[in-house]
N, C-alpha and C positions, 0 to 999 in steps of 0.2 A: 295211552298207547305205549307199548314195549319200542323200544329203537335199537337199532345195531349202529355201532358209533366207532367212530375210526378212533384209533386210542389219537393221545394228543402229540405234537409236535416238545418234542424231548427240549429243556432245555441241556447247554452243555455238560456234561456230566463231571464227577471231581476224576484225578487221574484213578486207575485201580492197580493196584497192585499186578507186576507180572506174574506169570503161573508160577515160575520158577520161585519166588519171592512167600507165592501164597505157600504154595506145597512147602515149603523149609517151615511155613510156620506151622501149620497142620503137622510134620515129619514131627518137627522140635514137643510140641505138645505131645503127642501118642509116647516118644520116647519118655518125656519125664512124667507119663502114666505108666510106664512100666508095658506100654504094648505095642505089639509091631503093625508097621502099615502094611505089609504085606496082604493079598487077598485073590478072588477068582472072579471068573466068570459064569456064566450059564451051561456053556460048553466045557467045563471043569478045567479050562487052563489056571494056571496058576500066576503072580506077577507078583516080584519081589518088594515092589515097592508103588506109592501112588502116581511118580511119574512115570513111570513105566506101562503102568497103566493106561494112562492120558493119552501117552504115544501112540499106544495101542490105538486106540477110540477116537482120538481127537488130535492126531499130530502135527506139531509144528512144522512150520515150513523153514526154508535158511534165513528170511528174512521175520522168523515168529510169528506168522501171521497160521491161526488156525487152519486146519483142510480136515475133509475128511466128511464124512455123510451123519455126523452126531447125530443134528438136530431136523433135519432133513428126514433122515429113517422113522426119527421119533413120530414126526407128524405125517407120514405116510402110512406110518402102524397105526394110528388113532382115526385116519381117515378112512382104513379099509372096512368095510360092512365087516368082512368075513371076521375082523378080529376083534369088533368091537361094537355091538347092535346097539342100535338106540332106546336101552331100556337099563334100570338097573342092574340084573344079571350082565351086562354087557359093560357096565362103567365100571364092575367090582372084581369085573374077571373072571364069572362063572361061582361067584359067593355071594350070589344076593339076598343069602342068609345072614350075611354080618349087617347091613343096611341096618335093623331096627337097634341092635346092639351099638351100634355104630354111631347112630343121632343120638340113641339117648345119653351114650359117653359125653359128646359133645356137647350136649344141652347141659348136661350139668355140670360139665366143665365150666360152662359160660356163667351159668350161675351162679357159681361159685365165687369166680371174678367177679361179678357184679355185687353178691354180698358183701365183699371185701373193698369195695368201691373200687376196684381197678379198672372199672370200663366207665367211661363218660356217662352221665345222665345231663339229658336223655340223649339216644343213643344217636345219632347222625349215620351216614351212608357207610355200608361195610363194600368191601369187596372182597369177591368167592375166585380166588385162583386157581389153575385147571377145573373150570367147572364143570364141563364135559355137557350134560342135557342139562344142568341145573338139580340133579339131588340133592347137592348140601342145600344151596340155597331155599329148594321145596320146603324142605324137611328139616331144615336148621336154622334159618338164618332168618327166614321170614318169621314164622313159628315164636320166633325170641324175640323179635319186636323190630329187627331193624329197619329203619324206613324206606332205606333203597340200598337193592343191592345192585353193584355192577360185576358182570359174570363175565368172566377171560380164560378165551377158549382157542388154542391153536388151533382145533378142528373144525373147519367150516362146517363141513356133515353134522359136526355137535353142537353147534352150535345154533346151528337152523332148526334143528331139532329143540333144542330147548322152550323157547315161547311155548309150545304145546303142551311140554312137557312139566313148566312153573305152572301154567296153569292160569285162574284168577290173581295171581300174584305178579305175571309175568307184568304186567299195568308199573309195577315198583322197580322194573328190572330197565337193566340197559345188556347190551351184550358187546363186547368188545372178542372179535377175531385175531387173535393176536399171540405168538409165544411170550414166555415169560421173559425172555430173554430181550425181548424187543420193547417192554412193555416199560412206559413210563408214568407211576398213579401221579394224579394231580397233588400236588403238594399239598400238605394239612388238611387235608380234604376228609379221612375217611377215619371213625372209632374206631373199629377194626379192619385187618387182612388179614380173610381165614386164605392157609393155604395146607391141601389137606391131598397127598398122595398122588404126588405131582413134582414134587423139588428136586427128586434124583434125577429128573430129564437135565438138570441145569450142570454144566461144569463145575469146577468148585470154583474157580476166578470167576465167572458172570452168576455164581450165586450167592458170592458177597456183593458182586454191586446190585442184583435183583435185591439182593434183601435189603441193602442199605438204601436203597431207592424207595423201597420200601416204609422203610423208618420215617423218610421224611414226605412220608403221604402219609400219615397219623396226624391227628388233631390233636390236640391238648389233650390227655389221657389215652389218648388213645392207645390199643396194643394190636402187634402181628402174631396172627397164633397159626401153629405150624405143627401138624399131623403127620407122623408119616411111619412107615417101613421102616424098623433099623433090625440091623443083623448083631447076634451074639457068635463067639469065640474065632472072628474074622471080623476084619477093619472093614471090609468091602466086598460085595458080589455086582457084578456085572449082568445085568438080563440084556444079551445080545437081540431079543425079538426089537424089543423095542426101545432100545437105546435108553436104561437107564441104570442107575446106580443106588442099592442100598448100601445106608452108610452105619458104621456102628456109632452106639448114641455121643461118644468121644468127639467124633470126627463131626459129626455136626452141630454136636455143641460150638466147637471150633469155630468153624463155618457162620454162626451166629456174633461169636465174641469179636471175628475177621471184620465183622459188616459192620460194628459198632455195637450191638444190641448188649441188653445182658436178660437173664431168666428169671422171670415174676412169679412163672409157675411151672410146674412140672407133673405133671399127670401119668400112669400107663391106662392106657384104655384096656378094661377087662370086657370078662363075657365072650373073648372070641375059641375057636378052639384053640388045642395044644400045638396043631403043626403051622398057626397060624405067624409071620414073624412079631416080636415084638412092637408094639405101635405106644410109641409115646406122645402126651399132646404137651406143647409149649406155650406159655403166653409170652412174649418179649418186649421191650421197650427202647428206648434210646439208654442208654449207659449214662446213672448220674457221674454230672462231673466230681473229680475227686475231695 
């Protein structure tokens, strides 16, 4: 039987870095690549730089404490029927033509990693972040052998939807209702965490701790692999519908090397169209010691 499962009671977490702290290191990097952080939005405003940004979307209070409708918006945009049906034309945005292009990228991305032995044998439980119905996991994760997947999904609506949607497979699945943000995987538990078109909901300070939280829910071999939207000849665009950010592939490298990880693999997903953004895929690991 499939279960919907309360994520687990966090333990304490390590401190993280303040924004201001994150962002100088993100800044410092883009500068000694020779590129500016500056970038927009949806609405074509312009922001000179990533804090400025943040303010915008996500403003500090006098006391530093976050405000603002981030992550709030995001999960009311994902909850609403009208902008998001429960099918795949609906999880892809109206491109439910990239879906078959889209798994096979990833299947052989995976395979790839496993010919190279960077994925455990044999493979223990992954987890599918922003799963939304469960497509990756139908059509990728099962398909690849993993024995169980747990699916984390901010959208209740998408979530409920899923069992139906895994199908005969949903038996392998657990479902977890929950932002990324909030989410804490069980320690050494999991070969992989695929997280696939879903990261820009996160800030860049709770998506080094997301990711490094991350890290240490990997098993021995295990890797976090990381799908997403990145923008060329601009640092950042802002999609005000629903609260999220595409990052260029500088800025999230960063964001990776911030959490601890470092880069096993590096992929572009082909096969999509030309006005499509660039989609790079990651595999990551803990950062050997020096």
């Amino acid at each position: 039987m499939s279960a919907y499962a309360a994520p687990p009671t966090p333990p304490t977490p390590p401190a993280t870095p303040s924004r201001a702290a994150t962002l100088s290191a993100i800044s410092a990097h883009l500068l000694a690549l020779g590129q500016p952080e500056s970038g927009s939005d949806s609405e074509s405003n312009s922001y000179p730089t990533l804090a400025s940004m943040w303010q915008t979307f996500r403003p500090l209070s006098a006391a530093g404490t976050p405000a603002g409708s981030w992550y709030s918006a995001a999960a009311a945009y994902w909850e609403n029927e009208a902008n998001c049906a429960t099918d795949i034309n609906g999880m892809l945005g109206g491109f439910a033509q990239l879906s078959p292009p889209d798994v096979r990228g990833s299947a052989s991305f995976l395979a790839r990693l496993r010919e190279k032995g960077a994925l455990p044998a044999p493979l223990g439980p992954v987890a599918d972040i922003g799963a939304g119905i469960g497509r990756v996991t139908r059509d990728l994760l099962l398909p690849f052998g993993f024995p169980r997947v747990d699916l984390v999904e901010v959208s209740p609506r998408l979530s409920q939807a899923s069992p139906d949607f895994v199908g005969e497979g949903a038996g392998r699945c657990r479902f977890f209702n929950v932002g990324m943000q909030d989410f804490e995987p069980r320690q050494e538990h999991y070969s992989c965490i695929w997280i696939q078109w879903v990261i820009g909901h996160l800030e860049d300070v709770d998506c080094v701790a997301f990711l490094s939280r991350c890290l240490r829910g990997l098993s021995q071999g295990g890797l976090l692999c990381v799908k997403d939207n990145t923008c060329t000849g601009t640092t950042f665009i802002v999609d005000t519908d629903d609260s999220s950010v595409t990052r260029s592939q500088a800025y999230l490298e960063k964001l990776f090397d911030l959490a601890g990880a470092e880069i096993v693999e590096k992929e572009i997903q082909t096969g999509f169209p030309e006005e499509i953004y660039p989609v790079p895929m990651y595999a990551l690991r803990v950062k050997s010691s020096p």
